[in-house]
N, CA, C and O atoms as a GROMACS GRO file, in nm:
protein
  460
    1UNK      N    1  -1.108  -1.582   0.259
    1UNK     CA    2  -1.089  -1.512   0.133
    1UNK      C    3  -1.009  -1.602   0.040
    1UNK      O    4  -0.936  -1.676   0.106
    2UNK      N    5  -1.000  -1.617  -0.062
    2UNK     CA    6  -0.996  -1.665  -0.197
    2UNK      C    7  -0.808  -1.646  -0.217
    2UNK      O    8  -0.748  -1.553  -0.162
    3UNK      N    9  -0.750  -1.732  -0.288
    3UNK     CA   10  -0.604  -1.718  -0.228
    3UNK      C   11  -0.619  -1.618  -0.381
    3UNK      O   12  -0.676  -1.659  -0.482
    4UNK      N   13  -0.557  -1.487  -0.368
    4UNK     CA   14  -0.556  -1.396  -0.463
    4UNK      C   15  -0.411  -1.337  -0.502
    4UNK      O   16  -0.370  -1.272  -0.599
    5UNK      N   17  -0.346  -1.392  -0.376
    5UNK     CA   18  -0.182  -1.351  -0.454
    5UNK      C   19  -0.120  -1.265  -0.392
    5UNK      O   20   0.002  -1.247  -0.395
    6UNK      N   21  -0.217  -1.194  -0.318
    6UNK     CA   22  -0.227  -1.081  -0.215
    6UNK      C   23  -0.279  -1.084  -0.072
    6UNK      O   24  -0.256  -0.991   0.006
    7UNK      N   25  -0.351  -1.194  -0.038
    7UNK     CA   26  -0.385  -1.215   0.092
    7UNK      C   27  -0.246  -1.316   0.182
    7UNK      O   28  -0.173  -1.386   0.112
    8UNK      N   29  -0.227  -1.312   0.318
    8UNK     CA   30  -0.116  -1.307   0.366
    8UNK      C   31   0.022  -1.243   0.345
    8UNK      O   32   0.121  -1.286   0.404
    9UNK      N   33   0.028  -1.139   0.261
    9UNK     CA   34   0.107  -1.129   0.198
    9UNK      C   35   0.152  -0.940   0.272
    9UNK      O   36   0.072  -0.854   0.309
   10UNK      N   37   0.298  -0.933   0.270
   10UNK     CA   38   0.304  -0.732   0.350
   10UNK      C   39   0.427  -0.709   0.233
   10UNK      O   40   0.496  -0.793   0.176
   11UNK      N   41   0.425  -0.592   0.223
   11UNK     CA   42   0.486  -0.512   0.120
   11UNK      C   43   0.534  -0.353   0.210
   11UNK      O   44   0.503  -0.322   0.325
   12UNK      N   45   0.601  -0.288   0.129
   12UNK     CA   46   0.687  -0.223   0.162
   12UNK      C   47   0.640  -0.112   0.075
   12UNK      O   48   0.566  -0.151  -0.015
   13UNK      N   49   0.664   0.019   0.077
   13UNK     CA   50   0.601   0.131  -0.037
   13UNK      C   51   0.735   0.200  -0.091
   13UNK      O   52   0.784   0.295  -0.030
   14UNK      N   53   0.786   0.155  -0.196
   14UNK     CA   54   0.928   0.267  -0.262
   14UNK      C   55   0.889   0.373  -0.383
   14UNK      O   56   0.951   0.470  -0.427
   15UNK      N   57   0.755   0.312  -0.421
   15UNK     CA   58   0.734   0.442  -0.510
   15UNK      C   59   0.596   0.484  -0.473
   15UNK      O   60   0.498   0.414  -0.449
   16UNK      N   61   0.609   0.607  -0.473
   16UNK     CA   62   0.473   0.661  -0.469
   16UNK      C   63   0.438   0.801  -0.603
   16UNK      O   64   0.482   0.916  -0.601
   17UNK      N   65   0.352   0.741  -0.698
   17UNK     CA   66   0.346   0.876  -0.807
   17UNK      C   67   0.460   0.855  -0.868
   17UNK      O   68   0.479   0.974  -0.895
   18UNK      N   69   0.545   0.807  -0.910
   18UNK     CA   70   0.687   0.750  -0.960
   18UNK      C   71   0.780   0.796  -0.929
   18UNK      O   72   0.870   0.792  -1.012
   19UNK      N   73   0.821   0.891  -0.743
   19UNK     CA   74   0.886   0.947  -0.692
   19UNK      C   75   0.937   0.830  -0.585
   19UNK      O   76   0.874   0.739  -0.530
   20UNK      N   77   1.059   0.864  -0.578
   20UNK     CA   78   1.090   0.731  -0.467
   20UNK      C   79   1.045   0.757  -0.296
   20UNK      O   80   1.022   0.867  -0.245
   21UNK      N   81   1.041   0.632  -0.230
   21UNK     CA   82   0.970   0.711  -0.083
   21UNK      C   83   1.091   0.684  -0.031
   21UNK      O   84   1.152   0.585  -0.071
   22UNK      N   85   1.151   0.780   0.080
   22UNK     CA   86   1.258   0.837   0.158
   22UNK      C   87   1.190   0.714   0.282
   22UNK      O   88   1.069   0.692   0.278
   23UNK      N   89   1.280   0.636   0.392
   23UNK     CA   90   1.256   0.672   0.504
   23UNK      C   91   1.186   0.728   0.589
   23UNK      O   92   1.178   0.850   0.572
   24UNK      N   93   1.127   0.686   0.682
   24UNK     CA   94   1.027   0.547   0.696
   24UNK      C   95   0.935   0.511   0.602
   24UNK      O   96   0.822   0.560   0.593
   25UNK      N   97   0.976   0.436   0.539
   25UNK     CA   98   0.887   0.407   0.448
   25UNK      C   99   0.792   0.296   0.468
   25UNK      O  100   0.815   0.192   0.529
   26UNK      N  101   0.634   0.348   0.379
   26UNK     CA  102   0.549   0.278   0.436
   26UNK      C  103   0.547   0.137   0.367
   26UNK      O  104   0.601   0.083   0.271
   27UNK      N  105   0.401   0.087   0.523
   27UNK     CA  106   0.417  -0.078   0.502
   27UNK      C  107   0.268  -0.081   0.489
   27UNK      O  108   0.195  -0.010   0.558
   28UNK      N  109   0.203  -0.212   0.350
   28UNK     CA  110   0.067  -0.261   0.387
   28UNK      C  111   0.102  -0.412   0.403
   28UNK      O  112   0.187  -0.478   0.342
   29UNK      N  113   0.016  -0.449   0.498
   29UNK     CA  114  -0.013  -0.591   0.523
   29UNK      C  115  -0.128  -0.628   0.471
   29UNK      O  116  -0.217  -0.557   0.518
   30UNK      N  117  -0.183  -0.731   0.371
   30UNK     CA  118  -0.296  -0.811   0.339
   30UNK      C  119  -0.306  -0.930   0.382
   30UNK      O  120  -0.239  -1.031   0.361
   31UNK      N  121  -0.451  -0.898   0.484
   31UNK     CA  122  -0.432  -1.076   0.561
   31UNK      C  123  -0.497  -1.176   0.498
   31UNK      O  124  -0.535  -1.170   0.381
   32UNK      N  125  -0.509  -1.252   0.558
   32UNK     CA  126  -0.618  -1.370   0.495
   32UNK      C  127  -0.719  -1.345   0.517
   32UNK      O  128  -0.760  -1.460   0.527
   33UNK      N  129  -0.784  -1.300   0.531
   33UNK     CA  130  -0.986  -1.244   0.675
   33UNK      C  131  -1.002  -1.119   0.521
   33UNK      O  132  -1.115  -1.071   0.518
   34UNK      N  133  -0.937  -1.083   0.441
   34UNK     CA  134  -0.955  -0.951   0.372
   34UNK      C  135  -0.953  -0.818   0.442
   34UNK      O  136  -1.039  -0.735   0.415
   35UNK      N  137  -0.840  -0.788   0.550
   35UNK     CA  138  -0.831  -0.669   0.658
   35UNK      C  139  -0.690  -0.638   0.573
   35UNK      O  140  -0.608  -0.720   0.532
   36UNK      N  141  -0.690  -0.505   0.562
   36UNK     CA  142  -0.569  -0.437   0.504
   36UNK      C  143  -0.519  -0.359   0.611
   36UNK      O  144  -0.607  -0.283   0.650
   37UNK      N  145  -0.369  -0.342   0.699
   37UNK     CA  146  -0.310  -0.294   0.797
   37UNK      C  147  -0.194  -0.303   0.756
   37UNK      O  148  -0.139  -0.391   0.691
   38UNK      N  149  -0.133  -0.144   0.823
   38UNK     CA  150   0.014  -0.103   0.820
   38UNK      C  151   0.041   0.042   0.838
   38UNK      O  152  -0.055   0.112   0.874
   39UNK      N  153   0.147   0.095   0.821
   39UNK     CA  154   0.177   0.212   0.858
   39UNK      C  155   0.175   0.314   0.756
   39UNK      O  156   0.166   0.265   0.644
   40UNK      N  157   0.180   0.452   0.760
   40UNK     CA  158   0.215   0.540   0.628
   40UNK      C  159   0.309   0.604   0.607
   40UNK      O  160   0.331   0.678   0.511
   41UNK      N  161   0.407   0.570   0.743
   41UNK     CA  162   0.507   0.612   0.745
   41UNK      C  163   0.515   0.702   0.908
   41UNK      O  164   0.606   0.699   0.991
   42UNK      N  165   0.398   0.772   0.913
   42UNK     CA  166   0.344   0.847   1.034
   42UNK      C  167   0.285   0.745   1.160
   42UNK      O  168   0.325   0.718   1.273
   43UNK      N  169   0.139   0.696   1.057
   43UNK     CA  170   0.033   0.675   1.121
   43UNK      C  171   0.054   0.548   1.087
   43UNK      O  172   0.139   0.508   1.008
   44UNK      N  173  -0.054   0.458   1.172
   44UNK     CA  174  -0.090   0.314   1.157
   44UNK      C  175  -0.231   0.304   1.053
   44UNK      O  176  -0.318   0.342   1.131
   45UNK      N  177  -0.280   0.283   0.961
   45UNK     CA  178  -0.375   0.213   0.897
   45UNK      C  179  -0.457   0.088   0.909
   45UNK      O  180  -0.405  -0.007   0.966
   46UNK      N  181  -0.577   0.076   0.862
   46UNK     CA  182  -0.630  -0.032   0.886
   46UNK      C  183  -0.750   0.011   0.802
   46UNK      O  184  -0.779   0.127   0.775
   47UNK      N  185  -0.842  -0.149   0.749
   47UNK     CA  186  -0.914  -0.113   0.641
   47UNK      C  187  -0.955  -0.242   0.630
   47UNK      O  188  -0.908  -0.322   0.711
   48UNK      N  189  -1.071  -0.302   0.507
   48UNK     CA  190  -1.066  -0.384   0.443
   48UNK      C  191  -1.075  -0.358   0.282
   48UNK      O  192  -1.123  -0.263   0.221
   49UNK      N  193  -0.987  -0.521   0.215
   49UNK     CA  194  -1.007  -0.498   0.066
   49UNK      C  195  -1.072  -0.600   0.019
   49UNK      O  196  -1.106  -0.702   0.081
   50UNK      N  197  -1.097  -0.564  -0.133
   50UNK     CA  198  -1.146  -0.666  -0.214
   50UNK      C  199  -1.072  -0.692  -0.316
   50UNK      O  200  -1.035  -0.586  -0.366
   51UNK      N  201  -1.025  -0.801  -0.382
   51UNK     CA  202  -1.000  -0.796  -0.507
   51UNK      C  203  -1.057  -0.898  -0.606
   51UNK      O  204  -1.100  -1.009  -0.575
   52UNK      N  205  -1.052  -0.844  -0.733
   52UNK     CA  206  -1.183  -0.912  -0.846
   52UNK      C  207  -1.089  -0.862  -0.961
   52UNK      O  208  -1.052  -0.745  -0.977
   53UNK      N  209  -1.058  -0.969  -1.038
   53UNK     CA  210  -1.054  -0.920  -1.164
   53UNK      C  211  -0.896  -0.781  -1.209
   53UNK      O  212  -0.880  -0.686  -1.285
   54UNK      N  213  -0.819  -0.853  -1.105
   54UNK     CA  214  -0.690  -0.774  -1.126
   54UNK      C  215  -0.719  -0.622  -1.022
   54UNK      O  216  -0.637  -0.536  -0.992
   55UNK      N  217  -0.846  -0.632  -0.991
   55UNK     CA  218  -0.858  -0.442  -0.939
   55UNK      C  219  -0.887  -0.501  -0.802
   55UNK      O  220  -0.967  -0.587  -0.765
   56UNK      N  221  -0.775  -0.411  -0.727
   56UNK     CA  222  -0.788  -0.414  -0.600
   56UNK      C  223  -0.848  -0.279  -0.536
   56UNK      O  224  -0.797  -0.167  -0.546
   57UNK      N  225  -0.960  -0.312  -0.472
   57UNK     CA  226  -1.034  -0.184  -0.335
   57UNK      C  227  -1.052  -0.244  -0.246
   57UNK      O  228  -1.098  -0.354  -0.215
   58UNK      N  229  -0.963  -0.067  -0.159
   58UNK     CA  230  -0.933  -0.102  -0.027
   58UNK      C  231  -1.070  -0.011   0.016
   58UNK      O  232  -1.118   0.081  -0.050
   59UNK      N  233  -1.117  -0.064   0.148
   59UNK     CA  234  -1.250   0.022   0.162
   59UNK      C  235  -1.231   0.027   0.340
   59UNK      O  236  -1.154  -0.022   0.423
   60UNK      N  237  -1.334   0.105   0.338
   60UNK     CA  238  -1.336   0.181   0.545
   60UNK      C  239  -1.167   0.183   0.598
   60UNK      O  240  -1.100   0.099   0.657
   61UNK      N  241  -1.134   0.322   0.545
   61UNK     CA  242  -0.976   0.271   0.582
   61UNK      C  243  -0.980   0.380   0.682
   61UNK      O  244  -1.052   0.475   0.653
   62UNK      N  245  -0.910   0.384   0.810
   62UNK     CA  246  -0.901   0.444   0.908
   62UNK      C  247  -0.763   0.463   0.980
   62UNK      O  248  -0.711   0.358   1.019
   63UNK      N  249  -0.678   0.608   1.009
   63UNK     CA  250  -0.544   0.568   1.042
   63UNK      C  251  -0.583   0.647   1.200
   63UNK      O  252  -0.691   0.694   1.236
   64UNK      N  253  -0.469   0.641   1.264
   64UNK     CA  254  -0.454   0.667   1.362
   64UNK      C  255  -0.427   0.856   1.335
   64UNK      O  256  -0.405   0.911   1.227
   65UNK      N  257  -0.438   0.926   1.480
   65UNK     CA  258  -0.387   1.077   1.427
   65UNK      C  259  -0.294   1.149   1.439
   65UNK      O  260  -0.295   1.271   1.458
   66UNK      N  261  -0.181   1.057   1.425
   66UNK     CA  262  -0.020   1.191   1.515
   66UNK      C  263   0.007   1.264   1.388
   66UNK      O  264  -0.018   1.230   1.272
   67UNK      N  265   0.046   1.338   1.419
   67UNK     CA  266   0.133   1.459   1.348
   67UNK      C  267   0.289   1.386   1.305
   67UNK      O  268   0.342   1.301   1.377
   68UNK      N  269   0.360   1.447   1.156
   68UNK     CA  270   0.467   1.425   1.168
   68UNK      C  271   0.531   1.546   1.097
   68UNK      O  272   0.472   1.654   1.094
   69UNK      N  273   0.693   1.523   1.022
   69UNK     CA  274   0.723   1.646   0.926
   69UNK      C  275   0.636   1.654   0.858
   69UNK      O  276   0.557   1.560   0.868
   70UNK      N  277   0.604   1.750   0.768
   70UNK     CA  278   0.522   1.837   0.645
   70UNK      C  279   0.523   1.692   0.567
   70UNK      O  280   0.424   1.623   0.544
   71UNK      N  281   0.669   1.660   0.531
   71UNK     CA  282   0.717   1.568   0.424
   71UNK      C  283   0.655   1.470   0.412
   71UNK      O  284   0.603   1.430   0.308
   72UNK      N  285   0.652   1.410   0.537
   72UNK     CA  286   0.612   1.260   0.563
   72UNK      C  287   0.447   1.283   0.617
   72UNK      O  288   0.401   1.183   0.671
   73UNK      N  289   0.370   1.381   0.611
   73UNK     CA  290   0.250   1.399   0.584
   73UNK      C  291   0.189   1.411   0.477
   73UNK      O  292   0.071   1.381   0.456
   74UNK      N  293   0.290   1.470   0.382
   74UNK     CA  294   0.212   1.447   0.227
   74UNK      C  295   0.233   1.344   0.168
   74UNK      O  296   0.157   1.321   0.074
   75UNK      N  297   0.330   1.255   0.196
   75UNK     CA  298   0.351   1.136   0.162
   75UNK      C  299   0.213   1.034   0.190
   75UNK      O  300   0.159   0.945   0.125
   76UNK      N  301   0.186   1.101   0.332
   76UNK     CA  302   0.052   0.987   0.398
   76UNK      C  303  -0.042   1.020   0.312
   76UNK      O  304  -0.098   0.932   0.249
   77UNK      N  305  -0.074   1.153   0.295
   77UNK     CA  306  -0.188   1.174   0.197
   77UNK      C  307  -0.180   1.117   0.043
   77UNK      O  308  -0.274   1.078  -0.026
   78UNK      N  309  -0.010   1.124   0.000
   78UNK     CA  310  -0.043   1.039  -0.147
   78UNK      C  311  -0.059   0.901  -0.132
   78UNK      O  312  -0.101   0.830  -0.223
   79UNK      N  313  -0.039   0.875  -0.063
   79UNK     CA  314  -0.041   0.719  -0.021
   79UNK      C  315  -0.170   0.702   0.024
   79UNK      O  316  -0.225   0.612  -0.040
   80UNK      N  317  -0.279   0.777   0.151
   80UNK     CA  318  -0.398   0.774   0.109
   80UNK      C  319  -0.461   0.796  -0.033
   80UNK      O  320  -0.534   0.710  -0.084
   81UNK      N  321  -0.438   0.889  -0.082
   81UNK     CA  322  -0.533   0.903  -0.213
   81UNK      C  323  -0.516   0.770  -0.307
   81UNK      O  324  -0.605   0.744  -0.388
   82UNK      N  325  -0.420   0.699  -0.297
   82UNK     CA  326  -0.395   0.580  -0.402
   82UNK      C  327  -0.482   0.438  -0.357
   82UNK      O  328  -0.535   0.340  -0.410
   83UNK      N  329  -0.462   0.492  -0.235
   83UNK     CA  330  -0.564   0.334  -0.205
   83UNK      C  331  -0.709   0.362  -0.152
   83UNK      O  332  -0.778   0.281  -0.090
   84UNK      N  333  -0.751   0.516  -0.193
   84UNK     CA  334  -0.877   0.577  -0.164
   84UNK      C  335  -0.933   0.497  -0.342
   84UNK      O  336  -1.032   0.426  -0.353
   85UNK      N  337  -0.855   0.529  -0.439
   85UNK     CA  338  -0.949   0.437  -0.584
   85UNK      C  339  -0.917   0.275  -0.589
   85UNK      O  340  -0.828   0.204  -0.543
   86UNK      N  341  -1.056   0.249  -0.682
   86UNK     CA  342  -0.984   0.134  -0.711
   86UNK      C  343  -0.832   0.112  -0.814
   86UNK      O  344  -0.818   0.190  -0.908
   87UNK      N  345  -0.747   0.027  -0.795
   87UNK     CA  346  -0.619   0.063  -0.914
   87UNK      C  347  -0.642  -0.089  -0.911
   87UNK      O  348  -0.701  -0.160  -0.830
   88UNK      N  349  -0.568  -0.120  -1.042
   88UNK     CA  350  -0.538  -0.191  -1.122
   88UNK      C  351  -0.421  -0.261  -1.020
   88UNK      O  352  -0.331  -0.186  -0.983
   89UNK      N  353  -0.417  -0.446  -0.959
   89UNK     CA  354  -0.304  -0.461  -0.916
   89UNK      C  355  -0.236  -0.584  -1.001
   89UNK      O  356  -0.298  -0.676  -1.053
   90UNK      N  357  -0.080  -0.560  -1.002
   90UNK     CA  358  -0.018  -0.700  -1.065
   90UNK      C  359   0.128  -0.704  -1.001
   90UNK      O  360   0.204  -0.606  -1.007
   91UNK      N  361   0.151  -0.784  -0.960
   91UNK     CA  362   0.247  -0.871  -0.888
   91UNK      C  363   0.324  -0.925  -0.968
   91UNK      O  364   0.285  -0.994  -1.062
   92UNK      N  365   0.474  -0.895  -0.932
   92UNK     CA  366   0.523  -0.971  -1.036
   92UNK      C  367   0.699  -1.020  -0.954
   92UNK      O  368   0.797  -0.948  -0.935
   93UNK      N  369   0.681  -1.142  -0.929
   93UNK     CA  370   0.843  -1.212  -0.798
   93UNK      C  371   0.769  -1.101  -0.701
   93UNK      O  372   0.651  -1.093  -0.668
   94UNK      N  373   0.883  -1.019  -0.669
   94UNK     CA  374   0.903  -0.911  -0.514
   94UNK      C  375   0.817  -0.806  -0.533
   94UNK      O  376   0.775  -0.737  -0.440
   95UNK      N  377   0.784  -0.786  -0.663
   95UNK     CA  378   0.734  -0.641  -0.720
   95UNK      C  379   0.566  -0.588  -0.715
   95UNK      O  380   0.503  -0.638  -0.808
   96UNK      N  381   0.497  -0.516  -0.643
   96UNK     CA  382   0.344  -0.538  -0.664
   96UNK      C  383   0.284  -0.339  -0.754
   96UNK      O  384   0.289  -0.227  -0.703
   97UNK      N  385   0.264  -0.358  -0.813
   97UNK     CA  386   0.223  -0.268  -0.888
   97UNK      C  387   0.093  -0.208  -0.851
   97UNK      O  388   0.006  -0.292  -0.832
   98UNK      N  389   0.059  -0.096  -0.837
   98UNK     CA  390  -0.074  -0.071  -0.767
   98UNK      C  391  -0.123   0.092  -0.884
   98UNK      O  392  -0.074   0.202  -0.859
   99UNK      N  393  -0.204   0.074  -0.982
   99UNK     CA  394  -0.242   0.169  -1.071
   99UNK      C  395  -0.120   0.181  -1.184
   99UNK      O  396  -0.037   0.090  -1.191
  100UNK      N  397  -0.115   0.285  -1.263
  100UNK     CA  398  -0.018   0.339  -1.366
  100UNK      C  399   0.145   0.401  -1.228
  100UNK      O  400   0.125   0.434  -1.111
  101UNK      N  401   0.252   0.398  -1.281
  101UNK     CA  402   0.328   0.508  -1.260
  101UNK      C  403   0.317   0.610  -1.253
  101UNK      O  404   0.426   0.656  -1.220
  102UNK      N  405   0.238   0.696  -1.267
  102UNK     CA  406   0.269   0.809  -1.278
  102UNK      C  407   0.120   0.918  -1.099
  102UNK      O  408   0.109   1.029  -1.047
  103UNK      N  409   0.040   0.750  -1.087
  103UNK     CA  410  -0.088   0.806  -1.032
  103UNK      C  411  -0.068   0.700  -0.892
  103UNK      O  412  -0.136   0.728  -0.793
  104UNK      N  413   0.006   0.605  -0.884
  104UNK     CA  414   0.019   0.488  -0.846
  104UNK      C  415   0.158   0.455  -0.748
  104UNK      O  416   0.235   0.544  -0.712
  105UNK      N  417   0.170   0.338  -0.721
  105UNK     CA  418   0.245   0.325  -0.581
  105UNK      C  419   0.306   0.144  -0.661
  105UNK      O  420   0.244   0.052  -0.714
  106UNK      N  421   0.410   0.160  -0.640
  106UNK     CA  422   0.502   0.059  -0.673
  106UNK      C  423   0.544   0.000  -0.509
  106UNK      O  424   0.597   0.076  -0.428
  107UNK      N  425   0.519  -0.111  -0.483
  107UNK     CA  426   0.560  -0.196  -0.376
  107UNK      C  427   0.661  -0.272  -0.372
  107UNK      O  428   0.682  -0.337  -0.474
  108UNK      N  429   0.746  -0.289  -0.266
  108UNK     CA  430   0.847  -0.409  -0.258
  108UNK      C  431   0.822  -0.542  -0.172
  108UNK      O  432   0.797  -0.488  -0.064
  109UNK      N  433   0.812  -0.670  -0.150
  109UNK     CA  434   0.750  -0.797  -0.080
  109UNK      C  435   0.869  -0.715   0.066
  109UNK      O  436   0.982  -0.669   0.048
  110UNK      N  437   0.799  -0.720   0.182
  110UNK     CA  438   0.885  -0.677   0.297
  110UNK      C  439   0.982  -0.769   0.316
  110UNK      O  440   1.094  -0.725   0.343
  111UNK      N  441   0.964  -0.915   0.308
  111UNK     CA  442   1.068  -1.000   0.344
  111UNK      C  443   1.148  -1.012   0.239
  111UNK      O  444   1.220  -1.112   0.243
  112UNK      N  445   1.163  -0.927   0.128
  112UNK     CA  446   1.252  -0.948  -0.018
  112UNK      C  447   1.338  -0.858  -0.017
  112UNK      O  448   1.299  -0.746   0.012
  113UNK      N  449   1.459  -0.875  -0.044
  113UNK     CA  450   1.595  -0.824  -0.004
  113UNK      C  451   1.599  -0.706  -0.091
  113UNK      O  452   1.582  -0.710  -0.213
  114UNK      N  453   1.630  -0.568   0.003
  114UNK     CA  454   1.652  -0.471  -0.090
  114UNK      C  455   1.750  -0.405  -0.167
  114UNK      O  456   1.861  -0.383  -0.119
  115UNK      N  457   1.709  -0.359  -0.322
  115UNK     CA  458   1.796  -0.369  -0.433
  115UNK      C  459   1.916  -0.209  -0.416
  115UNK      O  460   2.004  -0.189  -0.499
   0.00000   0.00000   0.00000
């Protein structure tokens, strides 16, 4: 895959919908092969993406099935629904932006020291 800015690269999830995410908070990994993997906080994920033209889709995404609190289940689901469309991505130092604020998921680089 095409060095895009985003391949090798794992992130951390602190916003989701422009609400901050509590503990455990989720992780995506983008490899080099174009396989998207990580957790939702619950479950483990896995998938592949594409990206073209600033818009990243993640496609055949599949998590594992445990149960957790209520909390941290709707979290999995907003966090599914965001990487169920294509969104708009931009990177910027530690910061990866994934759609608008308000519909969208703000990322932190996992190995980048938190603020």
């Amino acid at each position: 895959m095409a060095d895009n800015g985003v391949a090798g690269t794992s992130w951390v999830v602190e916003e989701l919908g422009g609400e901050a995410v509590a503990p455990p908070q989720p992780q995506l990994s983008f490899g080099d092969d174009g396989r998207v993997s990580g957790s939702t906080g619950v479950n483990r994920l896995m998938g592949r993406y594409e990206l073209a033209d600033g818009t990243l889709v993640v496609l055949d995404v599949a998590t594992t099935r445990m149960a957790g609190p209520p909390e941290a289940m709707e979290r999995e689901q907003r966090l599914l629904a965001v990487l169920a469309e294509p969104r708009t991505l931009v990177i910027q130092g530690d910061r990866l932006e994934l759609g608008d604020r308000e519909t969208g998921a703000v990322l932190r680089r996992a190995d980048a020291p938190t603020g």
